[in-house]
C-alpha positions as CSV (number, residue, x, y, z in Angstrom):
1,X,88.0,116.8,101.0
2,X,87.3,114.9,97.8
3,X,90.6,115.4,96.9
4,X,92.5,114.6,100.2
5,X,91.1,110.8,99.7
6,X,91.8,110.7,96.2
7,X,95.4,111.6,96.7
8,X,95.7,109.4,99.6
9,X,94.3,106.3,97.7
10,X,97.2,107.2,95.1
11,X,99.9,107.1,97.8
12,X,98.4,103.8,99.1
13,X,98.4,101.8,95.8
14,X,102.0,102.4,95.0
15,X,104.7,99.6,95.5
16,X,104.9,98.6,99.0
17,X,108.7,99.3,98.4
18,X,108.1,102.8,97.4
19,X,105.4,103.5,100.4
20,X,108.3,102.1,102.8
21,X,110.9,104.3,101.5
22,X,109.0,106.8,103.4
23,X,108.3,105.2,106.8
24,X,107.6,106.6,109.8
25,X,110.1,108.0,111.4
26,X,111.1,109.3,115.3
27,X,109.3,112.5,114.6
28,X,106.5,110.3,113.8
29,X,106.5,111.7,109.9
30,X,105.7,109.3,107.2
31,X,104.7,105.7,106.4
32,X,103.1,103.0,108.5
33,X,102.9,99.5,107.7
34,X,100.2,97.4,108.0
35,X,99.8,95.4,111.4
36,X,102.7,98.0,112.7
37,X,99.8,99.3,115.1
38,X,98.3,97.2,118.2
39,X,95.7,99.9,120.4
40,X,93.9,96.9,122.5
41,X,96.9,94.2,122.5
42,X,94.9,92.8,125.7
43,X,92.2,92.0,122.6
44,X,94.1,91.5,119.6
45,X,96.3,88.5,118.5
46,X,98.1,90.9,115.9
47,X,98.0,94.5,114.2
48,X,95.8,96.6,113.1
49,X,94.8,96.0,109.3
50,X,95.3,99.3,108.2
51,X,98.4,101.5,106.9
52,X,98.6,104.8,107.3
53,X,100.7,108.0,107.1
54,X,101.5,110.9,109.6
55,X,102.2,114.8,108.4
56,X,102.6,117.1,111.3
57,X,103.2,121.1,111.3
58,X,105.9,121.7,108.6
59,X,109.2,122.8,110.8
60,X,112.4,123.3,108.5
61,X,115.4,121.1,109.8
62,X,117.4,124.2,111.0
63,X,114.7,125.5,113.1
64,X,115.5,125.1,116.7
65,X,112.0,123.6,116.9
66,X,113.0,120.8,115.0
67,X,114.7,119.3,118.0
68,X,111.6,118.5,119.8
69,X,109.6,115.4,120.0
70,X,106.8,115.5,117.1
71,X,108.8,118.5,115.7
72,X,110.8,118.4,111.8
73,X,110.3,118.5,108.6
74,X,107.2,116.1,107.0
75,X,108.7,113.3,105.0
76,X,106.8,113.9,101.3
77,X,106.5,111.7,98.1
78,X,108.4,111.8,95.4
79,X,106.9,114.9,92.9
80,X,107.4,113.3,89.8
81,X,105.2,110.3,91.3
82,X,102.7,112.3,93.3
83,X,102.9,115.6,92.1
84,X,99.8,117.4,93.9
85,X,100.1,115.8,97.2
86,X,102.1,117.8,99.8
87,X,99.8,121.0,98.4
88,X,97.1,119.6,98.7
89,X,97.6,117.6,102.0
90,X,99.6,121.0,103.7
91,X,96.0,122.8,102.5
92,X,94.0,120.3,104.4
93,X,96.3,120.3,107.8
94,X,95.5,124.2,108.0
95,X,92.0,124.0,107.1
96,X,91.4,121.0,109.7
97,X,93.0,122.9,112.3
98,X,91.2,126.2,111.4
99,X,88.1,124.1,112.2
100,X,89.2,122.5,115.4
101,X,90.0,125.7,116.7
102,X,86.2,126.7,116.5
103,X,85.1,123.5,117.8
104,X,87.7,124.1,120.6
105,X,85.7,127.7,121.6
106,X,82.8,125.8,121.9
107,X,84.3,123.5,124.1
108,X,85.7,126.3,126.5
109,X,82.2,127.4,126.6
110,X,81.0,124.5,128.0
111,X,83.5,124.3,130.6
112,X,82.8,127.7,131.9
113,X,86.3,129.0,130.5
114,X,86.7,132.3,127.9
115,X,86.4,131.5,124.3
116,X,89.8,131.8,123.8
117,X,90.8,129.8,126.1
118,X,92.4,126.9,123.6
119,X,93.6,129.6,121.0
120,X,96.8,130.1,123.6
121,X,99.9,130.0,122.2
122,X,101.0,126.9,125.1
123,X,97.8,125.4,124.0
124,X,96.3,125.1,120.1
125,X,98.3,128.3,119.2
126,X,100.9,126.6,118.8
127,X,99.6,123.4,118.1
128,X,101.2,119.5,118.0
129,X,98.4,118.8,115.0
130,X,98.9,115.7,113.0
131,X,96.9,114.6,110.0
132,X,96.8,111.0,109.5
133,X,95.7,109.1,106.6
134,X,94.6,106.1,107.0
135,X,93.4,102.8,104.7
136,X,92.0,99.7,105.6
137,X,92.3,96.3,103.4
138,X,89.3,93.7,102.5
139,X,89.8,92.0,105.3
140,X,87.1,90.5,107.4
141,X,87.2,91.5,111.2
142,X,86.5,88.8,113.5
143,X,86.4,90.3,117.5
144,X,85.5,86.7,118.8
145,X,88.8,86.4,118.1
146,X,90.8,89.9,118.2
147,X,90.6,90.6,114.7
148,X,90.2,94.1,113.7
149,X,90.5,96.6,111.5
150,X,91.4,99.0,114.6
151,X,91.5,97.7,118.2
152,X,89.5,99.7,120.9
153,X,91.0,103.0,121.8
154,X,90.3,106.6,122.5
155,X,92.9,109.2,120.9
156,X,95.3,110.8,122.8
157,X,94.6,114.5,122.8
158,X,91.9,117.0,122.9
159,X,89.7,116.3,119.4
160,X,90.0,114.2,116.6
161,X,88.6,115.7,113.4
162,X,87.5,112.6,111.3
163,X,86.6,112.2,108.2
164,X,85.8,109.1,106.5
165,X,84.5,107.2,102.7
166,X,81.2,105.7,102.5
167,X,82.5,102.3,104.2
168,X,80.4,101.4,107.6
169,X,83.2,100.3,109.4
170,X,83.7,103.0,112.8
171,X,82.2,101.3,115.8
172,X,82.0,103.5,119.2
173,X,81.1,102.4,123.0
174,X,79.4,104.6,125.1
175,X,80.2,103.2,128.4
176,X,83.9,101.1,128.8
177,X,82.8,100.5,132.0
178,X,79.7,98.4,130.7
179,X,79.7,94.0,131.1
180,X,79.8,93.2,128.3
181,X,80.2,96.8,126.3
182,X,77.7,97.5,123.9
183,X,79.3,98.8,120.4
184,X,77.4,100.7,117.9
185,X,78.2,101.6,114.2
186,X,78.7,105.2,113.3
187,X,77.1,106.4,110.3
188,X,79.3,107.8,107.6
189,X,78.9,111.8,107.0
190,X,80.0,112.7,103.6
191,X,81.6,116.1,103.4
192,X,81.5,115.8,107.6
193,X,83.1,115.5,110.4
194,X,82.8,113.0,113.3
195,X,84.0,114.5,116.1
196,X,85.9,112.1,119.0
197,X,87.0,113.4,122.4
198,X,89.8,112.6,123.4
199,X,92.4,111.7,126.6
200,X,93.4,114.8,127.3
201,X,90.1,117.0,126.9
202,X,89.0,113.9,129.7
203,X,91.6,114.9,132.1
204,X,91.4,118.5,131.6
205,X,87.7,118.3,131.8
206,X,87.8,116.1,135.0
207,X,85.8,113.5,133.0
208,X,83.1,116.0,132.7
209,X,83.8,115.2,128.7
210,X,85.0,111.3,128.1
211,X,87.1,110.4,125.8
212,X,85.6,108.4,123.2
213,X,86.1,104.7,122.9
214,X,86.1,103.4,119.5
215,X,87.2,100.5,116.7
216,X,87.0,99.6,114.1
217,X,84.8,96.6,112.5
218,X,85.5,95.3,108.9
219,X,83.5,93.3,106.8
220,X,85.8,92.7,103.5
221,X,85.7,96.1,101.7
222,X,88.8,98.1,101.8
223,X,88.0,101.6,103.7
224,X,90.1,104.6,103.6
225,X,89.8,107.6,106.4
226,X,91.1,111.0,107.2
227,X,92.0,111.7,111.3
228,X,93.4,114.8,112.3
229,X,94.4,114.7,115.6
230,X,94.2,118.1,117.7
231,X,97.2,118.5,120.5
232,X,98.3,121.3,122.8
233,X,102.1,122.4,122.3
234,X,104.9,120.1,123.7
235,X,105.3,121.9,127.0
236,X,101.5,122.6,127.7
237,X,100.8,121.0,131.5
238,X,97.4,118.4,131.0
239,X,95.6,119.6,134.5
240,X,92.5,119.7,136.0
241,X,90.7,123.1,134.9
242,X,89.7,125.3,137.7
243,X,86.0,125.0,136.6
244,X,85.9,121.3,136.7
245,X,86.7,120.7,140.2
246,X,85.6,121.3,143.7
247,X,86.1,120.1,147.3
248,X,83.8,117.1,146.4
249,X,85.0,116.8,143.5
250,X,88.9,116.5,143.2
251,X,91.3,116.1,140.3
252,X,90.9,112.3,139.3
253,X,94.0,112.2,136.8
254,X,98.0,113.8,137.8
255,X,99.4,116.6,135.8
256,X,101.2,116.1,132.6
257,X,103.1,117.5,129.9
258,X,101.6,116.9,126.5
259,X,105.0,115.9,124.9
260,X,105.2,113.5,127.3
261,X,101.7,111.9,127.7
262,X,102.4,111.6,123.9
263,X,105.5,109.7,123.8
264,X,104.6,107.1,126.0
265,X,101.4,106.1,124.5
266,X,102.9,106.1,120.7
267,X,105.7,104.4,122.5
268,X,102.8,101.6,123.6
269,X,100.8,101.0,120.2
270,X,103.3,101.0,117.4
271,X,106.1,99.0,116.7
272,X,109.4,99.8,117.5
273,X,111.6,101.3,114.1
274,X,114.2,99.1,115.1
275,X,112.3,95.4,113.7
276,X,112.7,97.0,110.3
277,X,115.7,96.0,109.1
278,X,117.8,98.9,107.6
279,X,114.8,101.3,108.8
280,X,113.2,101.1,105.8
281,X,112.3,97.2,105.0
C-alpha cells in the first residue's frame, strides 16, 4: 500500500499539462482536475479541492466489452516518466478487489443470503471495480460557507475500500436525517481499510445497511487517499433482496440497472468533458 501512495504522489506532482494529457475520459479512465467534482452542489459554492485519477478493469480496445459504459482500455502514464505505475497500480486493483470480495461474503451473511451470493458472475464476478486516487491541496475548508475538500455524499455502489495517509481530514454523519447533522472525524488506519457502504448495498439491503454519508474537512495540509469503489456488472438489476422485505415491509427504492444508476449520478457530480477546450486543456 506504501507504494500505491508513493506512486500516486509522483503522478500528482507532475506538470499540470502532463497530468491533463491524460484526463478523464467517457469511459471514465484517467485524470481529473481540481474543482471538476461538485457531490453536495446544494452546499458548495465550487468544486471539490481535490484531483484525482480513475483506472478500471483493463479491457483491450478490440474486445467487444470495450463498447460498454465504464468498459476500455485504462489511460496509463508515460513509462519513461513513471515507469512502475500501471504494475504496480494493476497489482493493487486485484488485490483490493480480492478483499472486497471477502468483505462482500460477510455481507451476504448478514442478509440471510449464501456466501456466494456477490461472487456471481452478473454481480462482483464480473465486476465494474474502479480504483481512484485521490489528492487534496493545503487548502482550508470552510463549511459555513461550502468549502470543502469533498462535499457530502455516499458512493454509489456496494463498498468502498478506502485507504488513506496520516491526514485527519474524512468526516462521516451517522444520521442525514438529523437537524442540524452531527459530523464526526474518522481516525486514519495505516495499512487499513475504512470501509463505506454504499447506494446500492442500501437499496438492495432495503436500508437494512445505509449508505454512508461522508466529506471531507481540510485544515491546510495537502492529503492524499486511495478509494476503490466495488460495483456489480453493467447489466446486474439493483433490487430489493428477497430476505429484506416482507408484507410490512415493502421495497422502498425501484429496480435498476447498475450501468445505469452509474451514469446518471457521474453524469450529476463531474463536469461535463466538453468545458475543456480541445478535451484536454
Amino acid at each position: 500500500m506504501d507504494e500505491v501512495f508513493a506512486e500516486s504522489k509522483k503522478f500528482f506532482e507532475l506538470p499540470n499539462s502532463e497530468k491533463m494529457k491524460l484526463l478523464r475520459n467517457e469511459k471514465n479512465r484517467g485524470y481529473t482536475p481540481m474543482l471538476d467534482e461538485i457531490l453536495d452542489p446544494e452546499n458548495q459554492v465550487n468544486g471539490d479541492y481535490k484531483e484525482g485519477y480513475y483506472i478500471g478493469v483493463e479491457v483491450p480496445a478490440d474486445d467487444p466489452q470495450s463498447n460498454r459504459p465504464f468498459y476500455g482500455p485504462n489511460q496509463w502514464p508515460s513509462e519513461e516518466i513513471l515507469p512502475k505505475w500501471r504494475e504496480v497500480m494493476e497489482q493493487y486493483h486485484r488485490e483490493a478487489l480480492r478483499v472486497a470480495k471477502s468483505v462482500a461474503r460477510i455481507i451476504a451473511l448478514a442478509l440471510n443470503l449464501d456466501e456466494d451470493f456477490f461472487d456471481r458472475p452478473e454481480m462482483l464476478g464480473d465486476s465494474i471495480a474502479t480504483l481512484r486516487l485521490l489528492h487534496y491541496e493545503g487548502q482550508v475548508s470552510n463549511p459555513s460557507k461550502g468549502v470543502y475538500g469533498a462535499g457530502a455524499h455516499s458512493d454509489y455502489g456496494l463498498i468502498t475500500l478506502l485507504a488513506t495517509d496520516d491526514v485527519v481530514g474524512l468526516q462521516i454523519c451517522k444520521d442525514r436525517n438529523a437537524q442540524p447533522q452531527v459530523w464526526e472525524y474518522v481516525a486514519p488506519v495505516k495499512g487499513g481499510f475504512i470501509v463505506n457502504l454504499g447506494d446500492m448495498l442500501e437499496r438492495w439491503s432495503n436500508s437494512i445497511f445505509r449508505s454512508t454519508l461522508h466529506r471531507v474537512v481540510l485544515d491546510g495540509q495537502e492529503r492524499y487517499s486511495i478509494a476503490f469503489f466495488v460495483e456489480p456488472s453493467h447489466d446486474c438489476v439493483v433490487e430489493c433482496l428477497p430476505t429484506c422485505k416482507s408484507e410490512t415491509n415493502p421495497p422502498k427504492f425501484p429496480p435498476i440497472t447498475c450501468s445505469a444508476y452509474l451514469s446518471q449520478r457521474y453524469k450529476d457530480t463531474h463536469a461535463d468533458l466538453s468545458t475543456y477546450s480541445d478535451g484536454k486543456a
